[in-house]
N, C-alpha and C positions, 0 to 999 in steps of 0.2 A: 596477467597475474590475477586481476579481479575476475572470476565469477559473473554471470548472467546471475544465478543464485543471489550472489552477493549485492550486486544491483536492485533486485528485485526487493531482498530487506531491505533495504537502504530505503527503499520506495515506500513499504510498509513502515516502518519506523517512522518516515519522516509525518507521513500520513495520519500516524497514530496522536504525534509530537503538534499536529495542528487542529487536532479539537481541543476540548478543553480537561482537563484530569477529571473532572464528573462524568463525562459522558464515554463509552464504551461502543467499540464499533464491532458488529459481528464480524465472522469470516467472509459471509455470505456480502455481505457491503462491500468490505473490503476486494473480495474477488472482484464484485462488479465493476468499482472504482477503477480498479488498477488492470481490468481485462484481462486475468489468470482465471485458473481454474481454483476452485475451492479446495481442493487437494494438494496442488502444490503452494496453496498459501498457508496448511494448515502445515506442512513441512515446512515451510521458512518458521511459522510462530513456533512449533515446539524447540527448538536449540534456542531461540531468543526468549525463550519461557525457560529453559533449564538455566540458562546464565544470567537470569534476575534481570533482565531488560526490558520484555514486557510482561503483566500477569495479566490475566483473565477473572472471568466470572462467571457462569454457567446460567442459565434460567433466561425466563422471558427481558428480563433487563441489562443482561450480560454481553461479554463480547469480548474485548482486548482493549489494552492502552499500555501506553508507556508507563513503568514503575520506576516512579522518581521525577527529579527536578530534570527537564529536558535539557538544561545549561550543562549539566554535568557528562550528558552522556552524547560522548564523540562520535564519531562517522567509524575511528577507526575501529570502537569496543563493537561496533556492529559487524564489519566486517569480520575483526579478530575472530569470529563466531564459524565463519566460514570458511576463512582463505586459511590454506596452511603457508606459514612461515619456513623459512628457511631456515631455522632454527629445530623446526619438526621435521626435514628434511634429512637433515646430516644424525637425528637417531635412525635414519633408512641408510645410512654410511653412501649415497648418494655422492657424486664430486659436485660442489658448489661452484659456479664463478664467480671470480671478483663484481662482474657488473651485473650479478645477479641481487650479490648481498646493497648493491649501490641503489639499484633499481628499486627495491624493495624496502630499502629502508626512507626512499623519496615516497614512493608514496605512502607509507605509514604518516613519517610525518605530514602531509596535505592532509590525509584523512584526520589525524591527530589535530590538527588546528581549526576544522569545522566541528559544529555540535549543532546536537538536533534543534536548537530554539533559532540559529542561523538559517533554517527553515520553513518557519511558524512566521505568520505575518506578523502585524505591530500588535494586535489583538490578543493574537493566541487563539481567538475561538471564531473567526470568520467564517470555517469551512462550515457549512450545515449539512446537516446531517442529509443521508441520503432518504431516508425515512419522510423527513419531510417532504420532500420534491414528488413523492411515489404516493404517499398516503399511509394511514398506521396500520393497513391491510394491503401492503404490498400491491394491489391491483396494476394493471397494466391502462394508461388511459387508455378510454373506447374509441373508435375508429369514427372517426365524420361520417353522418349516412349518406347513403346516396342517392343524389335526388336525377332521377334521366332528365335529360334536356328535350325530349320529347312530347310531342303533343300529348294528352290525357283522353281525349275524348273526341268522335269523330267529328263534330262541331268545331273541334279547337284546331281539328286537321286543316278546316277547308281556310280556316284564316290564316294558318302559315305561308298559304301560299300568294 
């Protein structure tokens, strides 16, 4: 029933739910974090940007975060976003099973009984940011040079041996 999709927000969400409401994580972070592509992360944020879950901000200090108190918002309103219901089913006049409506209503509720701060350590703001780790110019660290194990000089040849 669940979605990779839906997984995936769940991932994003939770991710967003463990910095602190000041700070803002691009897409670009976020992809790398989670090792998706930038594209299909920017498809998960727009339906959780239409349904007031997370909002953005555009500019050099922008990004995404969760909108709102993270206590409030459940695993399942996340999902609800993606998975369709059995309930959106039967307007397809589809035939329903019994252990499909049982299925589905089990795990609504589990998803129902977590929320996103059940994810967020004691802090709330442990995760630092990726920014730091990298530098505020993205740079890639530089590579150890390399030094040959080799003699230098033919004086320094005849003493290796």
């Amino acid at each position: 029933m669940i979605s990779n999709k839906t997984i995936h927000a769940i991932d994003v969400c939770a991710l967003l739910a463990g910095q602190c409401n000041a700070v803002y994580l691009s897409t670009t972070e976020l992809a790398l974090r989670l090792a998706l592509s930038i594209s299909y992360i920017e498809n998960i944020l727009k339906p959780l940007k239409a349904h007031g879950i997370v909002t953005s901000l555009k500019g050099p200090a922008g990004g995404n975060r969760i909108c709102g108190d993270i206590s409030l918002v459940s695993m399942w309103d996340v999902a609800a976003v993606f998975e369709q219901t059995c309930e959106d089913t039967e307007l397809n006049e589809q035939p329903i099973q019994p252990y499909e409506l049982e299925l589905e209503q089990v795990v609504k509720n589990t998803l129902s009984s977590f929320v996103l701060a059940d994810f967020v350590g004691a802090s709330g703001s442990e995760t630092k940011s990726f920014t730091q780790d990298i530098g505020r110019f993205k740079f890639k660290p530089m590579a150890a040079p390399f030094v040959p194990k080799a003699p230098n000089s033919v004086f320094q040849l005849h003493m290796s041996f």
